[in-house]
N, C-alpha and C positions, 0 to 999 in steps of 0.2 A: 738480391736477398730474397728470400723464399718465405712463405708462411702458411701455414694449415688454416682451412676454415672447414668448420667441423659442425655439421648439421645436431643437434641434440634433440628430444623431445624437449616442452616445457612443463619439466617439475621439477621439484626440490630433489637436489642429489644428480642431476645430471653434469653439471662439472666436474664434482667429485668425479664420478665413474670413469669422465675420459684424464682425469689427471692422476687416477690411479692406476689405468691403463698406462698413461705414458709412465708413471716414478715405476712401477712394478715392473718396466722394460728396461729400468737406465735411462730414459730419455730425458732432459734435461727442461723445463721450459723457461723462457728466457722473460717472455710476455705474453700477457693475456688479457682479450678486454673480447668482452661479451656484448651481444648484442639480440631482442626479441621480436619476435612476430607472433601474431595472434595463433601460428599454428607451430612454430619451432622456435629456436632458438638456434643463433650462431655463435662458434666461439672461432676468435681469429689468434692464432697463437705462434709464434717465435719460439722455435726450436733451437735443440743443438745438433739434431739430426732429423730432417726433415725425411727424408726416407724414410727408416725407421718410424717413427712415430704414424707416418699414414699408412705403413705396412700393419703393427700392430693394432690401430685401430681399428683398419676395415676386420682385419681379423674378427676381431669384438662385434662387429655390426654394424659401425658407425659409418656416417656417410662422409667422407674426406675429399678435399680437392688441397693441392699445392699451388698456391699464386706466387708472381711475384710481384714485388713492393718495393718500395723505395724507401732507404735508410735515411735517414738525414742528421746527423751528430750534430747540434744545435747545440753553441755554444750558452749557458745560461746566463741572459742579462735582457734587461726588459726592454720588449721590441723587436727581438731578434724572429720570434715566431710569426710574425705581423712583417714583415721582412719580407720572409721565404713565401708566405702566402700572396704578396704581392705581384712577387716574380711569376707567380703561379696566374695568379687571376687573371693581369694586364695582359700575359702569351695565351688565354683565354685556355686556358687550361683545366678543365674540371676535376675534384678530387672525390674520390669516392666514397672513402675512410682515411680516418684518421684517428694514431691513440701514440702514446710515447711509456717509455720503460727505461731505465737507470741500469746498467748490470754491473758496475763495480761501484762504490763509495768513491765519493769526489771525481766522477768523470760523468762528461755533460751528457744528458740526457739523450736519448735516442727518438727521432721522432720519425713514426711507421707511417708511409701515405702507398694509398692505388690511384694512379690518376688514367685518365684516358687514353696519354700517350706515355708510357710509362721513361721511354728512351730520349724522349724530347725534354721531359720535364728533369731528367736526373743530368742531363749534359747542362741545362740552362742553369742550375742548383749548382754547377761546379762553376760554370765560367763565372756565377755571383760570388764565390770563395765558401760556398758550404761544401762542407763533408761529407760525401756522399759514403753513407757503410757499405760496401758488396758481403762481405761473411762477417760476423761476429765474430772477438774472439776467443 
């Protein structure tokens, strides 16, 4: 799974701007969770066309990278998150970010991570019986 992180200035209206750029393109976002520093601001955002979206962005000015991330369709019931981070800590595993996003009513939550070894941690997440997302659909 792929996702933008999208450099902004820090003022008011700076999300606006890149999410007008992307509805003004077509481009879809699926999720979004922000995040600041004393001198910017990052937005890390879930697309439906990751292309797209960092093509019209730089356009705009803005500074864009595509990462990738790891999905994890996290079934909801209490525990389950506390679970998956287990599997993660004990293979010493470090995560970098983390945020979750819902895209249809009554379907489990999606939960977004970057970890160190990105390949290690999404095989170990499957052989435990989690859902590892490759694309949205």
């Amino acid at each position: 799974m792929k996702q933008l992180s999208i450099l902004v200035v820090n003022k008011a209206g700076s999300l606006r701007e890149a999410s007008t750029v992307l509805s003004d393109s077509g481009v879809n976002i699926r999720a979004v969770a922000a995040f600041d520093t004393p001198e910017f601001g990052i937005l890390r955002m879930v697309v439906d066309d990751c292309e797209k979206a960092k093509d019209v962005l730089t356009q705009k000015g803005f500074v864009v990278r595509l990462n990738d991330v790891i999905g994890i369709e996290l079934e909801d019931k209490k525990g389950n998150l506390t679970a998956m981070l287990d599997i993660l800590a004990d293979a010493n595993i470090s995560i970098d970010f983390i945020y979750s996003f819902v895209i249809r009513e009554n379907q489990a939550p999606v939960i977004v991570i970057h970890t160190d070894d990105l390949q290690v941690s999404a095989s170990m997440l499957k052989d435990h019986g989690f859902k590892v997302v490759d694309e949205l659909e």
